[in-house]
C-alpha positions as CSV (number, residue, x, y, z in Angstrom):
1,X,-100.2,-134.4,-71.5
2,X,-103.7,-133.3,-70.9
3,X,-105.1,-129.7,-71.6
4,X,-106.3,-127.4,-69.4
5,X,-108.7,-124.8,-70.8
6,X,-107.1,-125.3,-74.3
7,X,-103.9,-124.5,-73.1
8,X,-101.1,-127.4,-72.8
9,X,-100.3,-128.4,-69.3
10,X,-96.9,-127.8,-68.0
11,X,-94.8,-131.0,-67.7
12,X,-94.1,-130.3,-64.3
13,X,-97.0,-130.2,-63.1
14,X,-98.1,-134.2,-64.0
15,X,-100.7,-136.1,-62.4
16,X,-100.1,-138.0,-59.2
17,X,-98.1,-135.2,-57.6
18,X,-98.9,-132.7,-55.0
19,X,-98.4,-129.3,-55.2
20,X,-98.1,-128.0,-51.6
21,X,-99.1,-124.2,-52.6
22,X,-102.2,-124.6,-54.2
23,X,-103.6,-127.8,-52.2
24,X,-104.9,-126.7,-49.0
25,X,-105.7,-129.8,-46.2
26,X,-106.9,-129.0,-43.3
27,X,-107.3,-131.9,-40.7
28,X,-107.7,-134.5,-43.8
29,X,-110.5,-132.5,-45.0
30,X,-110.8,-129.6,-47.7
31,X,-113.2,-126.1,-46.7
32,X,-114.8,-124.9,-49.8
33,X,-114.5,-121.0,-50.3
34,X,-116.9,-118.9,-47.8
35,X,-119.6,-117.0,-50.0
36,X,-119.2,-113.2,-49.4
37,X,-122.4,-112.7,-47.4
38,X,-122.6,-108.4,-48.5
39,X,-125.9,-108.0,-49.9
40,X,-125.0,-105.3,-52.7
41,X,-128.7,-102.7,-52.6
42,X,-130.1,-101.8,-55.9
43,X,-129.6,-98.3,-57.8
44,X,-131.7,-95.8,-57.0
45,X,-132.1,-93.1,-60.0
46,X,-130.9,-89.6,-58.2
47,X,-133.1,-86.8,-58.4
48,X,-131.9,-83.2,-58.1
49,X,-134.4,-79.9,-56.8
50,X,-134.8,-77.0,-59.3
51,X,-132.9,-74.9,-56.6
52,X,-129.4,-77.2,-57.1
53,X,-129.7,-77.1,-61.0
54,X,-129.9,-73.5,-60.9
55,X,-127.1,-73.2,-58.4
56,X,-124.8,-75.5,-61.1
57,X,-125.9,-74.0,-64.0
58,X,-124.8,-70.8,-62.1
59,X,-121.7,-72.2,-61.2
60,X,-121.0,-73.3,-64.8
61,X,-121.8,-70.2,-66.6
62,X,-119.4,-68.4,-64.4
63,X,-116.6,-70.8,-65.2
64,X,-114.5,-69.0,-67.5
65,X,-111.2,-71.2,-67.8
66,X,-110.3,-73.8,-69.1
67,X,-111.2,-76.8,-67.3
68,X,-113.3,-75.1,-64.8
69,X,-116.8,-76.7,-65.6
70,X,-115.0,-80.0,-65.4
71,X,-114.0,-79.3,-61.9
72,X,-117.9,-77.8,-61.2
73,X,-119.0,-81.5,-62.9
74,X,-116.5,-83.5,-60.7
75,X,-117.3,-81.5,-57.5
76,X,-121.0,-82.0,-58.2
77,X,-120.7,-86.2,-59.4
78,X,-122.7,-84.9,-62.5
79,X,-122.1,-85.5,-66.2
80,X,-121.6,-82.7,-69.1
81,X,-124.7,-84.4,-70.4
82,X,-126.5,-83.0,-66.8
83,X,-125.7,-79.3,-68.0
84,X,-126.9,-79.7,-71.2
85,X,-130.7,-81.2,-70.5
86,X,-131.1,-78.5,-67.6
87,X,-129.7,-75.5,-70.3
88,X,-132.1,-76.5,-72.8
89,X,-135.3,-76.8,-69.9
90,X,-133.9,-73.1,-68.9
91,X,-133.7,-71.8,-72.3
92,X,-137.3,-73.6,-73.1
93,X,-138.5,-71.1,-70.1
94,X,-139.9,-73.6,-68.1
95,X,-140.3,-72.5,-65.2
96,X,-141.1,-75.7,-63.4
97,X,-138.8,-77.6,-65.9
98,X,-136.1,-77.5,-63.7
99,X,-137.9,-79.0,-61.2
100,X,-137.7,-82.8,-61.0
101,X,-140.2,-84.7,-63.4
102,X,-142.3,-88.3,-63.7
103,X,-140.5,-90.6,-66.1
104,X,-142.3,-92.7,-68.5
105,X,-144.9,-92.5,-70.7
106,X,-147.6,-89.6,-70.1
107,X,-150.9,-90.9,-69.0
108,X,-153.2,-90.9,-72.4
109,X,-156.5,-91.4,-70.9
110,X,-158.9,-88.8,-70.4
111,X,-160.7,-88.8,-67.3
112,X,-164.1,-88.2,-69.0
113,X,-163.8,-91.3,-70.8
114,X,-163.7,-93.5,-67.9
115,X,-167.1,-91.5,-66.0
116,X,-168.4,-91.9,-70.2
117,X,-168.0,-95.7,-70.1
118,X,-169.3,-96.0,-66.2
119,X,-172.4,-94.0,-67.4
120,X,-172.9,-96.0,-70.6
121,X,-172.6,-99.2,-68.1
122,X,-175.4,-98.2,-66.3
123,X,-177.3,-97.4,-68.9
124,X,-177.7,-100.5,-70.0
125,X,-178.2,-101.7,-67.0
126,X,-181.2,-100.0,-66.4
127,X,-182.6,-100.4,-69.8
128,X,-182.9,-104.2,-68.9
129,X,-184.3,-103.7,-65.5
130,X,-186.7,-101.9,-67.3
131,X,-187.7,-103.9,-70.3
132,X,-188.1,-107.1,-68.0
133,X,-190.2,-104.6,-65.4
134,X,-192.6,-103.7,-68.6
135,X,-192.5,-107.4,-69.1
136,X,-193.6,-108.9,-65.7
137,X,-196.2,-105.5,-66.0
138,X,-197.6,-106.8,-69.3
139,X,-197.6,-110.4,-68.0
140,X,-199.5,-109.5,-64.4
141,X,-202.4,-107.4,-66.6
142,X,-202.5,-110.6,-68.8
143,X,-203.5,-113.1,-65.6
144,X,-206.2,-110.4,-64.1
145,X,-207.9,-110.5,-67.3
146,X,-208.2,-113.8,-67.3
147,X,-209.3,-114.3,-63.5
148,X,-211.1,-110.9,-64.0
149,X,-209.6,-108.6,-61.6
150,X,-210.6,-104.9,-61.8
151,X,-207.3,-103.7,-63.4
152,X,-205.8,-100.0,-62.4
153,X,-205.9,-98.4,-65.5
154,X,-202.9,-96.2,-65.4
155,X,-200.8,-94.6,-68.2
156,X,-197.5,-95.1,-68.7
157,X,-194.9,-92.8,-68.3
């Protein structure tokens, strides 16, 4: 007897015979199984206004029996753990805490760092163009002297 996924094949079921249920020939040919073609969308985080959180937390802190924020929780599709975040942004006195927030980390740059490195960029920039302006300068007073040009004499700034 062979095995079968680690499990001992039954004796009935030996090689060489057919078994009628299971074996399904179709004009001499066998159809492999059709794919299911439903593309399944992706999940899409939900988002609620501060106007609905204050409307449930309402609703839950007039729940006075037992089992009633449950049935508030249900009727909404929200979890306990819903309640508790938006109690603790209400009790923090937020006032636009209740109101749907940016996930992830918080932006650490400051914006003055960025126009601080631009400037410092172009500060160097034009330190070059002006020590190889001085130079061509220095170099275009050297050939009049020696052709003996009148030179301009003109201070520098």
């Amino acid at each position: 007897m062979g095995t079968m996924n680690g499990t001992a094949r039954p004796a009935s079921q030996g090689t060489g015979t057919l078994d009628s249920a299971g074996d399904d020939f179709s004009g001499g040919r066998r159809e492999a199984p059709r794919p299911n073609p439903e593309v399944l969308g992706r999940a899409k985080r939900r988002t609620y206004t501060g106007e609905f959180k204050q409307k449930v937390l309402a609703e839950a802190d007039a729940a006075r029996g037992s089992g009633e924020i449950g049935a508030v929780l249900r009727r909404h599709g929200l979890y306990s753990s819903h309640l508790t975040k938006w109690r603790q942004e209400r009790k923090a006195g937020i006032l636009e805490g209740l109101a749907p927030q940016k996930r992830g980390p918080k932006s650490k740059a400051n914006p003055l760092t960025a126009e601080n490195q631009k400037l410092q960029r172009d500060n160097e920039r034009l330190t070059d163009r002006l020590r190889k302006a001085e130079i061509i300068i220095d170099v275009q007073k050297k050939v009049a002297m020696l052709l003996g040009l009148p030179i301009a004499e003109t201070e520098a700034l």
